[in-house]
FIDREN-784328 format. One line per field, with one value per residue (C-alpha): x, z, y; residue in three letters. Coordinates in Angstrom, 1 decimal, m for minus. Example, Ala and Ser with C-alpha at 12.3 -4.5 7.8 and 13.67 -1.06 7.14 Angstrom:
<recs>
px <- (12.3, 13.7);
pz <- (7.8, 7.1);
py <- (m4.5, m1.1);
res <- (ALA, SER);
</recs>
This chain:
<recs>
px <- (67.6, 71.2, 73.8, 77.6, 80.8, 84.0, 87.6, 89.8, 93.1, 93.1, 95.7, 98.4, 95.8, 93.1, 92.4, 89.2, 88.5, 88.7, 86.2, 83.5, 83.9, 83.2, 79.9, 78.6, 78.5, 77.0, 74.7, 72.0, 73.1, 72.3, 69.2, 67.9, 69.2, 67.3, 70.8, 72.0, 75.0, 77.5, 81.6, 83.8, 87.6, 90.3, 92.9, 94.1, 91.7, 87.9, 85.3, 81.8, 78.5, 75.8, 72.5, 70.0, 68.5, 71.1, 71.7, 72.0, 74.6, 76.8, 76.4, 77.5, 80.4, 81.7, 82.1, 83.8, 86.1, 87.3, 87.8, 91.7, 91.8, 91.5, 93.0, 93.0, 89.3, 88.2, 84.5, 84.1, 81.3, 77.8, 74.1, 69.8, 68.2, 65.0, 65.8, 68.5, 71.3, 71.6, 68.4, 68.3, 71.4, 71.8, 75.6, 76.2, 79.7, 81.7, 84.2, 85.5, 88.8, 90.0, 86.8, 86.6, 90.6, 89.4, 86.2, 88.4, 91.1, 88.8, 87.1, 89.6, 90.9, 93.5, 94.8, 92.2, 88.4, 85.5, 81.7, 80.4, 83.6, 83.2, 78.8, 79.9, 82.6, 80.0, 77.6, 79.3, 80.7, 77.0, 76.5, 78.5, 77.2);
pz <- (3.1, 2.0, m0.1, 0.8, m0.7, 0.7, 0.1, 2.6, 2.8, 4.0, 6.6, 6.2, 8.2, 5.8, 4.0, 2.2, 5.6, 7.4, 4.6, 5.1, 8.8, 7.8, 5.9, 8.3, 10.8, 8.5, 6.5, 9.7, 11.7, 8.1, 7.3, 10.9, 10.7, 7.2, 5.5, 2.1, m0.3, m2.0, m0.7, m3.2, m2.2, m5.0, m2.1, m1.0, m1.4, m0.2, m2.2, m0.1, m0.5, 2.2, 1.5, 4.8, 7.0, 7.8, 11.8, 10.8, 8.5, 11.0, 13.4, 11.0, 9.9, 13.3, 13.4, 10.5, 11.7, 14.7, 12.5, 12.3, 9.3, 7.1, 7.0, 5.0, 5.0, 2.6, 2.5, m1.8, m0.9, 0.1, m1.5, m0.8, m2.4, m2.9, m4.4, m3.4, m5.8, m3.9, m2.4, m3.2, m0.3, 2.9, 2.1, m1.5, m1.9, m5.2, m4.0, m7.5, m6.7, m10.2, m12.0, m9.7, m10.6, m14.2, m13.7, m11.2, m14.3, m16.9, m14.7, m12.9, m14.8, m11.9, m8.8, m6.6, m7.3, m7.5, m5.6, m9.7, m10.7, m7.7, m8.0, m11.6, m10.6, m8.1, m10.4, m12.8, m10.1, m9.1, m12.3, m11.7, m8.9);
py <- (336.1, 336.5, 334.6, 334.7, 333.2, 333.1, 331.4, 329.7, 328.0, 324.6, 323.4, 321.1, 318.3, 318.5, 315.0, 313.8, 311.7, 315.3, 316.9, 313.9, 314.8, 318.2, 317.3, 314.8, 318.0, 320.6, 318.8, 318.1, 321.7, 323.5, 322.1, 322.4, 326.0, 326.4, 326.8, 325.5, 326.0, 323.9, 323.8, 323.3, 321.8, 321.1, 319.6, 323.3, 325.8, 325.9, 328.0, 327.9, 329.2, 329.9, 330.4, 331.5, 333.9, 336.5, 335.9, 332.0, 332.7, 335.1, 332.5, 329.9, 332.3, 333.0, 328.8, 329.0, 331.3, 329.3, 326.4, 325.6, 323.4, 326.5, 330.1, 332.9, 333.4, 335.8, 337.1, 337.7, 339.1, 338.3, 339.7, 339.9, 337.0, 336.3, 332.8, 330.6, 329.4, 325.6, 325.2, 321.1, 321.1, 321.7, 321.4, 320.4, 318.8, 317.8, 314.7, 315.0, 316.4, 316.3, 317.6, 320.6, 321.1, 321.9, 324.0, 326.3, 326.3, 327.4, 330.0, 331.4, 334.7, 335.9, 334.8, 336.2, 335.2, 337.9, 337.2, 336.8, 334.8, 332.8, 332.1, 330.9, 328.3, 327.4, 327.1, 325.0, 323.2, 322.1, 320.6, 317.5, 316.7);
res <- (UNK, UNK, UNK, UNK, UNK, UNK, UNK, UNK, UNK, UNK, UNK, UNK, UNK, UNK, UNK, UNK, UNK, UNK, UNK, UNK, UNK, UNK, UNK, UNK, UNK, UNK, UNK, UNK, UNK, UNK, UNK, UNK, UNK, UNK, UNK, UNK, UNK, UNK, UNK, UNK, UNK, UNK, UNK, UNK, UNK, UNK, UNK, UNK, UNK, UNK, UNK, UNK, UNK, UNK, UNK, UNK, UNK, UNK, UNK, UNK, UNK, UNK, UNK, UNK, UNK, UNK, UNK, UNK, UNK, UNK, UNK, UNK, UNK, UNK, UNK, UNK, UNK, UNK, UNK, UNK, UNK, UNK, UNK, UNK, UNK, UNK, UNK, UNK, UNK, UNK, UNK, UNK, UNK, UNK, UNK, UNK, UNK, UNK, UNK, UNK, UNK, UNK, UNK, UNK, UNK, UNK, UNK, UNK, UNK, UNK, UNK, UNK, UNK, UNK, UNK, UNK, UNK, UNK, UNK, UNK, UNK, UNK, UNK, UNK, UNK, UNK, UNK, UNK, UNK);
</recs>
């Protein structure tokens, strides 16, 4: 089982409507896949982590990669587990733009996020939800 986290840009046609349009696909196609993880959006950038069996998550990555309301898709990296960080969600989600504004603030020490940088903000991030 693996772990990955990645960042993406969001397009100029992503709205809060077009993020619960988002979950509404992931959350039954992760948990039948025997994915979890938490996205985190703050109105322009995405920070996700996927939590699964390793072909699942290529799979689900590929997808990813197709989708047009992001760009700029950068793998921070991705690590063996034997215990998974999100486990209660098949795709956790934080609609507290605002609070998610302030834990990237506080965490973030440079422009461009680290895998541990980014599993902390995700961490902390999971707290409010």
């Amino acid at each position: 089982m693996k772990q990955i986290i990645y960042t993406s840009e969001a397009t100029a046609k992503v709205d809060l409507e077009v993020i619960d349009e988002i979950l509404d696909a992931s959350v039954g196609r992760n948990k039948q896949a025997g994915l979890s993880g938490l996205l985190v959006f703050d109105g322009k950038i995405f920070l996700q982590c996927i939590e699964g069996e390793n072909k699942k998550i290529d799979e689900l990555m590929k997808r990813i990669a197709k989708d047009d309301r992001h760009t700029n898709i950068k793998i921070l990296g991705s690590k063996d587990i034997t215990q998974r960080s999100f486990a209660s969600w098949s795709m956790g989600y934080i609609r507290d733009i605002e609070a998610v504004k302030k834990i990237i603030s506080q965490s973030r020490d440079s422009v461009d996020w680290n895998y541990i940088q980014a599993h902390k903000v995700l961490m902390e991030a999971a707290k409010i939800i």
